[in-house]
N, C-alpha and C positions, 0 to 999 in steps of 0.2 A: 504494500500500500504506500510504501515510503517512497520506493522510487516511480510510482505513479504521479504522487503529489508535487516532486522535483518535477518531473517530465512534463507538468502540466504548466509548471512556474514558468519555467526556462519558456515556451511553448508563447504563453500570455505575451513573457517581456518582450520576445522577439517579434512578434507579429506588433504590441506596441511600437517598440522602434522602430522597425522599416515604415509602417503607419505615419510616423512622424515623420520620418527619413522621405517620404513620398512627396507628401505636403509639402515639403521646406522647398525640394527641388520643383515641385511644378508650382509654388509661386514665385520662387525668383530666377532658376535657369530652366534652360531648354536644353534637350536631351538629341543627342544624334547616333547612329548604329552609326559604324565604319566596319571596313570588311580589313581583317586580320588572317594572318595564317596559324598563328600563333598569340596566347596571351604576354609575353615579355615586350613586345615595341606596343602595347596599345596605349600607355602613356604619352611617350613619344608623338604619336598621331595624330592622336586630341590636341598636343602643344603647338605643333605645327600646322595643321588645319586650322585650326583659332588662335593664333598669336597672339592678337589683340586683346583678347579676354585670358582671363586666366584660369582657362579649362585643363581638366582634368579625366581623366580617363579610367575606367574600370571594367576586368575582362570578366568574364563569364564563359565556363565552359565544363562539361560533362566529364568528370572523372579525369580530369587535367588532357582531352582528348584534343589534338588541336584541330579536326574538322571540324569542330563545334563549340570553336571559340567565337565568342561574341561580345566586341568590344562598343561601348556607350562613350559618347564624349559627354561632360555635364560642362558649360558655359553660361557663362552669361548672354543675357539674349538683348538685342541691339533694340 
């Protein structure tokens, strides 16, 4: 029962913060996919696609697979 009630904790906070994490980004930047081979240059990509702003970059990908890396620029939006 004990490690049900942790798993349920853990569970809440996460879905609170990304919840929050959602909101923050879709009111002050805007979001873009870039096509990556791999999750290591998708920082990079974002910097140099949006110089001007000071975006950032985050990959996503299935079991560190790199067909199915999926890299987001977050920026600020003009």
């Amino acid at each position: 029962m004990e490690k049900l009630s942790m798993l349920t904790f853990f569970l809440v906070v996460t879905l609170m913060t990304t919840g929050n994490e959602m909101m923050r980004v879709n009111a002050f930047q805007c979001i873009e996919e870039r096509q990556v081979f791999n999750c290591d240059g998708c920082n990079l990509v974002c910097q140099v696609a949006h110089f001007r702003t000071a975006a950032t970059g985050r990959c996503y990908s299935v079991e560190d697979d790199p067909a199915t890396a999926r890299c987001f620029c977050f920026y600020e939006c003009a």
